[in-house]
N, C-alpha and C positions, 0 to 999 in steps of 0.2 A: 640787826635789821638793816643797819644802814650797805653790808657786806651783799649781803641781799638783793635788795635796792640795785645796788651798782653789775651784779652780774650780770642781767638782761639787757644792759647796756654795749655791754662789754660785746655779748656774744651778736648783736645785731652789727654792729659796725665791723667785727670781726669778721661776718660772714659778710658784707659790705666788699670792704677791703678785697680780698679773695674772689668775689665774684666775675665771671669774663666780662659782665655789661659793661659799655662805658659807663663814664660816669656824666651823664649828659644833663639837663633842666631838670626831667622828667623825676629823676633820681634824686636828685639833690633836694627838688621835692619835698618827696618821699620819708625822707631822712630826717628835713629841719620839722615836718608835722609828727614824725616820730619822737623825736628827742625833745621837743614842747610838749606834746600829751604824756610822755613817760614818767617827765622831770615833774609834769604839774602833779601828775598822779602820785607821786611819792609824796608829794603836801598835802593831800586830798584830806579835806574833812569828811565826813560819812556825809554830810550833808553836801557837800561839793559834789562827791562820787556819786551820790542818787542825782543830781542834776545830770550830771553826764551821762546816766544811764536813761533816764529822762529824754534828753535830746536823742539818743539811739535809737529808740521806740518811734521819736516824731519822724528819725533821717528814716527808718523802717518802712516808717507809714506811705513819706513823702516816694520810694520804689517801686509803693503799688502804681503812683501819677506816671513817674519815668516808663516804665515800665511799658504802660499803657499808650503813652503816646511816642513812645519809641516802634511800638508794632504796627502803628498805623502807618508805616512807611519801608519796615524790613519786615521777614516772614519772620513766623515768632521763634520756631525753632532756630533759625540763623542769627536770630538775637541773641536768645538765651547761648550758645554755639560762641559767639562774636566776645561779648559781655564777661566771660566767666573765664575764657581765654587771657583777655586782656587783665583781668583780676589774678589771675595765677604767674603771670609775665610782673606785676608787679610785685608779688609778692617775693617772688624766686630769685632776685638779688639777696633780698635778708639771710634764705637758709640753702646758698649754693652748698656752702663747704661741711653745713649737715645734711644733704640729701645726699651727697659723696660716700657719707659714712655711715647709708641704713642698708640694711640686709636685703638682698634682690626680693626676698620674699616678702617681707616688710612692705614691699615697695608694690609687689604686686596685690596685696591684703588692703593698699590705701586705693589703689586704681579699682578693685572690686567694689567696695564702699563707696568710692565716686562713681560707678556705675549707676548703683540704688539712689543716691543723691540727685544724678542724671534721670531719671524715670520720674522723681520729682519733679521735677522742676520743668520737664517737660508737659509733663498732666498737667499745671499750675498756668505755664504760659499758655498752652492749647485753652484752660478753661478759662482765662483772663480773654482771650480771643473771644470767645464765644459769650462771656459773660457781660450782662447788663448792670452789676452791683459788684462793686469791685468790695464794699463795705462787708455785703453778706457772706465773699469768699473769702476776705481775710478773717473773720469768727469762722467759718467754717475750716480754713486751714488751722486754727487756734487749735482747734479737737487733737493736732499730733501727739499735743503732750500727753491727755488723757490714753490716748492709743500706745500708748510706749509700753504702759505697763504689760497692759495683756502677751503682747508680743515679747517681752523681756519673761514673761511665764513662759508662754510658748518656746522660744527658742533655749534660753538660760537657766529655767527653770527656778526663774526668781518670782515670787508670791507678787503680787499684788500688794498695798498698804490696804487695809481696811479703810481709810478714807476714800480711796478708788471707788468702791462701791457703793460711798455715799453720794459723789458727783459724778459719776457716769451716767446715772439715770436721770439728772437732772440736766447735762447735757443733751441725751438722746431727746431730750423734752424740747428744749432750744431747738435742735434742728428741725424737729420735729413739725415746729412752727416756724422756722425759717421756709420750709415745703410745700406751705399753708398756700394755695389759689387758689382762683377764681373758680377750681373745678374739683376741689378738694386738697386731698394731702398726695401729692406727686412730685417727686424729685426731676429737678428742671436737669438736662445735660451738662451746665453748665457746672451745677451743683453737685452732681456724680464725678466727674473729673476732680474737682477741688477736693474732696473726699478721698478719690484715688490717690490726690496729691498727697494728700494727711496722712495716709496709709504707708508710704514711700517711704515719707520723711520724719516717722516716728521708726521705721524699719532704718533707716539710715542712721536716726539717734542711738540705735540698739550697737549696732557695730560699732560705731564711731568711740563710742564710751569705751568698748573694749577693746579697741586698738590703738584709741591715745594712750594707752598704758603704757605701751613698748615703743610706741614713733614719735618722735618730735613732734609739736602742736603744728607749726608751723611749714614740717615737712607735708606734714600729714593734709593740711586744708589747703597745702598749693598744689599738690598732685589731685588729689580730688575735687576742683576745680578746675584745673587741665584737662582729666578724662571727663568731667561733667561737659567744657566745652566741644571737646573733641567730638565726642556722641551726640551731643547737640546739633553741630556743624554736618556731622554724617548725615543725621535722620534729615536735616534741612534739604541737602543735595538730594535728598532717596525721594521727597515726596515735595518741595517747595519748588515754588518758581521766583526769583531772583526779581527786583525791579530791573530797569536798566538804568536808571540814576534815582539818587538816591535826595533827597532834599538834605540843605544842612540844617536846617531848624530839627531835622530827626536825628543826626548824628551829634546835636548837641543835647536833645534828648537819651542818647547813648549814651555819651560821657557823662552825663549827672547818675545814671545808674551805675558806672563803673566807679567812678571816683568816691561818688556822695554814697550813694544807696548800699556799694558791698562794702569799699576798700577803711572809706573812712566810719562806715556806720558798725562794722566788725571789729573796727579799734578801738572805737569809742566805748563800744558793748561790754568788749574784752577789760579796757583799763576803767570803768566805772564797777566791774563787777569785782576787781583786786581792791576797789575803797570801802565796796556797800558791805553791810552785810545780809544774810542769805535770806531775812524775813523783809529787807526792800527790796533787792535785785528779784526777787520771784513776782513780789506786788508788781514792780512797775515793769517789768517786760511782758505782763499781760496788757499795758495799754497801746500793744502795737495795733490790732483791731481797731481799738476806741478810736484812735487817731485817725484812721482808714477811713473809718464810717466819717468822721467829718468831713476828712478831705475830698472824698469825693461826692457828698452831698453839696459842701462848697462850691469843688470843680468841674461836677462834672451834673449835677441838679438832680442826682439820683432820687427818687421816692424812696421814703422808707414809712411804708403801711405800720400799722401799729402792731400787727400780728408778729412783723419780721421785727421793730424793735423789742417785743417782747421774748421775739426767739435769741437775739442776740444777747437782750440782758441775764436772761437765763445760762447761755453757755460764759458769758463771763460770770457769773456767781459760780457756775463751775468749776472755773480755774480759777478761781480766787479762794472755792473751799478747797480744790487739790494741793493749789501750790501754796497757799498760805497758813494753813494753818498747821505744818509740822513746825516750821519755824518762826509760828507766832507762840506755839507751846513751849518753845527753849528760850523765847524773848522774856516770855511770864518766869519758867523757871529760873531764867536767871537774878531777874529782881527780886 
Protein backbone atom coordinates (compact mmCIF):
# COMPACT_ATOMS: atom_id res chain seq x y z
CA UNK A 1 0.00 0.00 0.00
CA UNK A 2 2.51 2.38 1.15
CA UNK A 3 4.29 1.65 -2.69
CA UNK A 4 1.16 2.85 -3.78
CA UNK A 5 0.65 5.73 -1.90
CA UNK A 6 3.95 7.12 -2.90
CA UNK A 7 3.45 6.74 -6.95
CA UNK A 8 0.90 9.57 -7.38
CA UNK A 9 3.26 11.65 -5.83
CA UNK A 10 5.99 10.82 -7.70
CA UNK A 11 4.34 11.05 -11.13
CA UNK A 12 2.77 14.70 -10.26
CA UNK A 13 5.98 16.51 -9.35
CA UNK A 14 7.39 14.52 -12.07
CA UNK A 15 5.19 16.11 -14.68
CA UNK A 16 5.89 19.33 -12.37
CA UNK A 17 9.45 19.31 -13.19
CA UNK A 18 9.10 18.86 -17.13
CA UNK A 19 6.56 21.26 -17.65
CA UNK A 20 7.55 24.79 -19.78
CA UNK A 21 5.52 26.95 -17.10
CA UNK A 22 7.56 28.88 -14.85
CA UNK A 23 7.58 28.07 -11.80
CA UNK A 24 6.03 31.39 -10.43
CA UNK A 25 3.37 31.85 -6.90
CA UNK A 26 0.59 30.63 -8.79
CA UNK A 27 2.22 27.26 -9.09
CA UNK A 28 3.91 26.82 -6.20
CA UNK A 29 0.41 27.10 -4.94
CA UNK A 30 -0.82 24.63 -6.56
CA UNK A 31 1.68 22.16 -5.58
CA UNK A 32 1.97 22.94 -1.56
CA UNK A 33 -2.26 22.35 -1.63
CA UNK A 34 -1.49 19.29 -3.55
CA UNK A 35 0.98 17.60 -1.57
CA UNK A 36 -1.03 18.54 1.92
CA UNK A 37 -4.45 16.94 0.64
CA UNK A 38 -2.50 13.99 -0.81
CA UNK A 39 -0.25 13.35 2.28
CA UNK A 40 -3.53 13.89 4.58
CA UNK A 41 -5.26 11.65 2.47
CA UNK A 42 -3.17 8.72 2.83
CA UNK A 43 -3.98 9.02 6.83
CA UNK A 44 -7.63 9.58 6.08
CA UNK A 45 -9.89 7.78 8.33
CA UNK A 46 -13.31 6.75 6.59
CA UNK A 47 -14.61 9.18 8.80
CA UNK A 48 -12.00 11.99 7.93
CA UNK A 49 -12.53 11.07 3.94
CA UNK A 50 -16.55 11.50 4.37
CA UNK A 51 -15.77 14.87 5.84
CA UNK A 52 -13.87 15.92 2.94
CA UNK A 53 -16.31 14.75 0.66
CA UNK A 54 -18.70 16.66 2.89
CA UNK A 55 -17.00 20.00 2.41
CA UNK A 56 -17.02 19.24 -1.62
CA UNK A 57 -20.66 18.92 -1.81
CA UNK A 58 -20.83 22.40 0.47
CA UNK A 59 -17.53 24.02 -2.10
CA UNK A 60 -20.31 22.55 -5.02
CA UNK A 61 -22.99 24.18 -3.65
CA UNK A 62 -21.25 27.45 -2.71
CA UNK A 63 -20.42 27.53 -7.39
CA UNK A 64 -23.97 27.70 -7.84
CA UNK A 65 -23.49 31.69 -5.56
CA UNK A 66 -20.11 32.35 -7.64
CA UNK A 67 -21.49 31.46 -10.30
CA UNK A 68 -24.35 33.55 -10.18
CA UNK A 69 -22.79 36.73 -9.16
CA UNK A 70 -20.06 36.39 -11.41
CA UNK A 71 -22.68 36.72 -14.54
CA UNK A 72 -24.10 39.63 -13.25
CA UNK A 73 -21.15 41.58 -14.64
CA UNK A 74 -19.66 39.27 -17.62
CA UNK A 75 -21.83 37.50 -20.26
CA UNK A 76 -22.51 33.99 -19.18
CA UNK A 77 -21.20 32.22 -21.98
CA UNK A 78 -17.77 34.37 -21.62
CA UNK A 79 -17.70 33.11 -18.06
CA UNK A 80 -18.26 29.71 -18.46
CA UNK A 81 -15.36 30.40 -21.77
CA UNK A 82 -13.01 32.49 -19.16
CA UNK A 83 -13.62 30.03 -16.05
CA UNK A 84 -12.79 26.45 -17.43
CA UNK A 85 -9.85 27.92 -19.46
CA UNK A 86 -8.21 29.09 -16.57
CA UNK A 87 -9.17 25.53 -14.72
CA UNK A 88 -7.48 23.55 -17.59
CA UNK A 89 -4.05 26.16 -17.48
CA UNK A 90 -3.92 24.98 -14.03
CA UNK A 91 -4.26 21.86 -14.21
CA UNK A 92 -1.79 21.22 -17.39
CA UNK A 93 1.44 21.75 -15.38
CA UNK A 94 0.67 18.33 -13.39
CA UNK A 95 0.28 16.08 -16.82
CA UNK A 96 2.47 18.18 -19.36
CA UNK A 97 4.80 15.16 -19.96
CA UNK A 98 1.73 12.82 -20.11
CA UNK A 99 -0.31 14.64 -22.64
CA UNK A 100 3.23 14.34 -24.69
CA UNK A 101 2.58 10.71 -24.71
CA UNK A 102 -1.32 10.12 -25.64
CA UNK A 103 -2.24 9.05 -28.99
CA UNK A 104 -3.32 12.02 -31.52
CA UNK A 105 -6.63 10.17 -31.40
CA UNK A 106 -6.90 9.80 -27.93
CA UNK A 107 -6.44 13.26 -27.97
CA UNK A 108 -9.12 14.09 -30.30
CA UNK A 109 -11.78 11.26 -28.54
CA UNK A 110 -11.11 13.73 -25.07
CA UNK A 111 -11.71 17.24 -27.25
CA UNK A 112 -15.05 15.32 -28.48
CA UNK A 113 -16.34 14.56 -25.06
CA UNK A 114 -15.49 18.04 -23.96
CA UNK A 115 -17.53 19.32 -26.66
CA UNK A 116 -20.85 17.38 -25.08
CA UNK A 117 -19.53 18.66 -21.56
CA UNK A 118 -19.48 22.16 -23.51
CA UNK A 119 -23.31 21.95 -24.49
CA UNK A 120 -23.67 21.33 -20.75
CA UNK A 121 -22.54 23.71 -19.38
CA UNK A 122 -23.71 26.04 -21.53
CA UNK A 123 -27.52 25.15 -21.22
CA UNK A 124 -26.80 25.42 -17.20
CA UNK A 125 -25.27 28.92 -17.40
CA UNK A 126 -27.92 30.22 -20.00
CA UNK A 127 -30.71 28.56 -17.56
CA UNK A 128 -28.87 29.94 -14.31
CA UNK A 129 -29.26 33.48 -16.45
CA UNK A 130 -32.70 33.20 -16.75
CA UNK A 131 -33.46 31.26 -13.62
CA UNK A 132 -35.19 32.71 -10.43
CA UNK A 133 -34.19 29.42 -8.09
CA UNK A 134 -30.90 28.42 -8.38
CA UNK A 135 -32.11 25.52 -5.50
CA UNK A 136 -34.92 24.21 -7.94
CA UNK A 137 -32.15 23.91 -10.79
CA UNK A 138 -29.53 22.31 -8.92
CA UNK A 139 -32.33 19.00 -7.86
CA UNK A 140 -33.20 19.38 -11.31
CA UNK A 141 -29.62 19.04 -12.63
CA UNK A 142 -29.34 16.12 -9.82
CA UNK A 143 -31.83 14.02 -12.42
CA UNK A 144 -28.24 13.44 -14.82
CA UNK A 145 -27.44 10.55 -12.69
CA UNK A 146 -30.82 8.92 -13.17
CA UNK A 147 -30.38 9.82 -16.94
CA UNK A 148 -27.12 8.01 -17.56
CA UNK A 149 -28.55 4.81 -17.38
CA UNK A 150 -31.10 4.83 -20.19
CA UNK A 151 -28.61 6.47 -22.41
CA UNK A 152 -25.82 3.89 -21.43
CA UNK A 153 -28.91 1.34 -22.91
CA UNK A 154 -29.14 3.39 -25.70
CA UNK A 155 -25.75 4.05 -26.83
CA UNK A 156 -23.70 0.75 -24.98
CA UNK A 157 -26.30 -1.48 -24.86
CA UNK A 158 -25.89 -1.81 -21.21
CA UNK A 159 -29.51 -2.71 -19.28
CA UNK A 160 -30.53 -0.63 -16.77
CA UNK A 161 -30.32 -1.91 -12.89
CA UNK A 162 -33.84 -2.80 -12.05
CA UNK A 163 -33.72 -0.27 -9.24
CA UNK A 164 -33.63 2.37 -12.03
CA UNK A 165 -37.20 1.71 -12.56
CA UNK A 166 -38.01 1.86 -9.08
CA UNK A 167 -36.68 5.67 -8.87
CA UNK A 168 -37.22 7.09 -12.17
CA UNK A 169 -40.87 7.37 -11.50
CA UNK A 170 -40.57 8.77 -8.42
CA UNK A 171 -38.42 11.21 -9.78
CA UNK A 172 -40.51 12.20 -12.78
CA UNK A 173 -43.02 12.82 -9.77
CA UNK A 174 -40.55 15.40 -8.18
CA UNK A 175 -40.25 17.39 -11.13
CA UNK A 176 -43.30 16.97 -11.81
CA UNK A 177 -44.19 19.16 -8.79
CA UNK A 178 -41.12 21.25 -9.13
CA UNK A 179 -43.63 22.52 -12.53
CA UNK A 180 -46.37 22.87 -10.25
CA UNK A 181 -47.99 27.09 -10.92
CA UNK A 182 -50.11 29.21 -10.38
CA UNK A 183 -51.51 28.10 -13.91
CA UNK A 184 -51.03 24.38 -13.55
CA UNK A 185 -48.24 21.94 -14.46
CA UNK A 186 -46.08 23.88 -17.12
CA UNK A 187 -42.32 23.79 -17.44
CA UNK A 188 -40.85 27.31 -16.71
CA UNK A 189 -37.78 28.03 -19.67
CA UNK A 190 -35.73 28.16 -17.19
CA UNK A 191 -36.44 24.67 -16.15
CA UNK A 192 -36.26 23.18 -19.75
CA UNK A 193 -32.61 24.29 -20.24
CA UNK A 194 -31.62 22.94 -16.76
CA UNK A 195 -33.12 19.64 -18.08
CA UNK A 196 -31.27 19.99 -21.44
CA UNK A 197 -28.45 20.64 -19.12
CA UNK A 198 -29.02 17.14 -17.31
CA UNK A 199 -29.35 15.56 -20.63
CA UNK A 200 -25.80 16.76 -21.85
CA UNK A 201 -24.16 15.93 -18.77
CA UNK A 202 -25.40 12.33 -18.18
CA UNK A 203 -24.48 12.09 -22.22
CA UNK A 204 -20.95 13.42 -21.16
CA UNK A 205 -20.89 10.89 -18.05
CA UNK A 206 -21.49 7.91 -20.77
CA UNK A 207 -18.20 8.80 -22.75
CA UNK A 208 -16.22 9.98 -20.24
CA UNK A 209 -16.44 6.41 -18.41
CA UNK A 210 -15.45 4.82 -21.53
CA UNK A 211 -12.47 6.78 -22.36
CA UNK A 212 -11.01 7.10 -18.93
CA UNK A 213 -10.13 3.66 -19.66
CA UNK A 214 -7.39 4.27 -22.05
CA UNK A 215 -6.46 8.41 -21.19
CA UNK A 216 -5.02 9.51 -18.26
CA UNK A 217 -7.57 11.04 -15.66
CA UNK A 218 -5.76 13.98 -15.60
CA UNK A 219 -5.06 14.15 -19.36
CA UNK A 220 -8.20 13.51 -20.05
CA UNK A 221 -10.25 16.52 -17.62
CA UNK A 222 -7.59 19.22 -18.72
CA UNK A 223 -8.23 18.78 -22.42
CA UNK A 224 -11.95 18.70 -21.82
CA UNK A 225 -12.05 21.68 -19.94
CA UNK A 226 -9.94 23.46 -22.56
CA UNK A 227 -12.30 22.58 -25.54
CA UNK A 228 -15.28 23.26 -22.86
CA UNK A 229 -13.72 26.78 -22.52
CA UNK A 230 -12.77 27.27 -26.03
CA UNK A 231 -16.47 26.70 -27.31
CA UNK A 232 -17.64 28.71 -24.49
CA UNK A 233 -15.43 31.72 -25.51
CA UNK A 234 -16.55 31.12 -29.38
CA UNK A 235 -20.36 30.92 -28.63
CA UNK A 236 -19.63 34.31 -26.33
CA UNK A 237 -17.97 36.34 -29.41
CA UNK A 238 -20.85 34.62 -31.91
CA UNK A 239 -23.86 35.96 -29.84
CA UNK A 240 -22.65 38.12 -26.56
CA UNK A 241 -21.88 41.74 -26.13
CA UNK A 242 -18.73 42.28 -23.88
CA UNK A 243 -19.04 45.07 -21.05
CA UNK A 244 -16.52 47.71 -21.50
CA UNK A 245 -15.16 47.48 -17.80
CA UNK A 246 -15.54 45.02 -15.86
CA UNK A 247 -16.10 45.77 -11.84
CA UNK A 248 -13.49 43.91 -9.55
CA UNK A 249 -15.96 42.77 -6.91
CA UNK A 250 -17.06 40.38 -10.12
CA UNK A 251 -13.54 39.26 -11.13
CA UNK A 252 -13.24 38.18 -7.52
CA UNK A 253 -16.39 36.51 -8.02
CA UNK A 254 -14.54 34.73 -10.94
CA UNK A 255 -11.59 33.58 -9.05
CA UNK A 256 -13.67 31.85 -6.17
CA UNK A 257 -15.39 29.91 -9.07
CA UNK A 258 -12.06 29.01 -10.60
CA UNK A 259 -9.92 28.21 -7.52
CA UNK A 260 -12.71 27.27 -4.85
CA UNK A 261 -15.69 25.88 -6.95
CA UNK A 262 -13.75 23.63 -9.92
CA UNK A 263 -9.83 23.53 -9.10
CA UNK A 264 -10.13 22.82 -5.27
CA UNK A 265 -13.79 21.32 -5.01
CA UNK A 266 -12.54 18.42 -7.80
CA UNK A 267 -9.68 17.68 -5.51
CA UNK A 268 -11.21 17.45 -2.65
CA UNK A 269 -14.04 15.20 -4.35
CA UNK A 270 -11.42 13.28 -6.04
CA UNK A 271 -9.14 12.52 -2.55
CA UNK A 272 -12.36 12.11 -0.14
CA UNK A 273 -13.66 9.59 -2.70
CA UNK A 274 -9.89 7.41 -2.51
CA UNK A 275 -10.80 7.22 1.70
CA UNK A 276 -14.84 6.74 1.61
CA UNK A 277 -16.20 4.06 0.77
CA UNK A 278 -18.80 3.52 -2.13
CA UNK A 279 -22.08 3.35 0.15
CA UNK A 280 -20.91 7.25 1.74
CA UNK A 281 -19.33 8.76 -1.15
CA UNK A 282 -22.78 7.93 -3.29
CA UNK A 283 -25.00 9.13 0.11
CA UNK A 284 -23.19 12.44 0.53
CA UNK A 285 -22.59 13.67 -3.10
CA UNK A 286 -26.26 13.75 -3.31
CA UNK A 287 -26.23 16.59 -0.78
CA UNK A 288 -24.93 19.01 -3.30
CA UNK A 289 -28.67 20.23 -4.04
CA UNK A 290 -29.41 20.15 -0.36
CA UNK A 291 -26.87 22.61 0.14
CA UNK A 292 -27.97 24.90 -2.98
CA UNK A 293 -31.43 24.94 -1.80
CA UNK A 294 -30.03 26.72 1.49
CA UNK A 295 -27.62 28.76 0.15
CA UNK A 296 -29.62 30.54 -1.74
CA UNK A 297 -32.76 30.80 0.27
CA UNK A 298 -30.00 32.36 2.70
CA UNK A 299 -28.59 34.43 -0.15
CA UNK A 300 -30.48 35.18 -2.26
CA UNK A 301 -34.32 34.99 -0.09
CA UNK A 302 -35.63 32.57 -2.77
CA UNK A 303 -39.25 31.28 -1.92
CA UNK A 304 -39.59 27.80 -1.69
CA UNK A 305 -43.70 27.05 -1.90
CA UNK A 306 -44.38 23.67 -0.38
CA UNK A 307 -45.38 22.06 -3.54
CA UNK A 308 -41.52 22.86 -4.95
CA UNK A 309 -40.11 21.52 -1.53
CA UNK A 310 -42.04 18.53 -1.82
CA UNK A 311 -40.95 18.19 -5.52
CA UNK A 312 -37.32 18.41 -4.54
CA UNK A 313 -37.71 15.88 -1.51
CA UNK A 314 -39.04 13.44 -3.72
CA UNK A 315 -36.22 13.69 -6.55
CA UNK A 316 -33.73 13.26 -3.62
CA UNK A 317 -35.39 10.08 -2.19
CA UNK A 318 -34.78 9.25 -5.72
CA UNK A 319 -31.25 9.43 -5.66
CA UNK A 320 -30.91 8.15 -2.56
CA UNK A 321 -33.05 4.98 -3.62
CA UNK A 322 -30.64 4.91 -7.06
CA UNK A 323 -27.49 5.49 -5.57
CA UNK A 324 -27.65 3.98 -2.20
CA UNK A 325 -28.91 1.13 -2.03
CA UNK A 326 -26.65 -1.20 -4.25
CA UNK A 327 -23.96 -0.28 -1.85
CA UNK A 328 -25.90 -0.28 1.30
CA UNK A 329 -26.68 -4.28 0.15
CA UNK A 330 -22.88 -4.98 0.18
CA UNK A 331 -22.52 -2.92 3.46
CA UNK A 332 -25.30 -5.47 5.01
CA UNK A 333 -23.72 -8.43 3.18
CA UNK A 334 -20.58 -7.66 4.47
CA UNK A 335 -21.50 -7.73 8.24
Amino acid sequence: MKKESKKPLRIFYSDFATSPYPSHFCSVIMRAVLFFFTVWCEMLSERRASIILLVATVLAAWGWIFSKEAILGLPPFGFIGLRFIAASLCLMPFCFSQLKRVERGNLIRAGGVGSILACALLCWIYAMSVSTSLGEGAFIMSLSMLIVPPIAWLLFKQRPPRIFWVSMPIAVAGLALLSLGGVGWQLSPSQIWFLLAALFLATHFNFNSQYAKSIPALVLTSVQLFVTGVIALAASLLTETWPESVPTSIWGWFTLSVLVATSLRYLMQTLGQKGASAANAAIIMILEPVWTVILSVVWYHEAMPAHKIAGCTLILASLLIYRGSEPLRRLLRSK
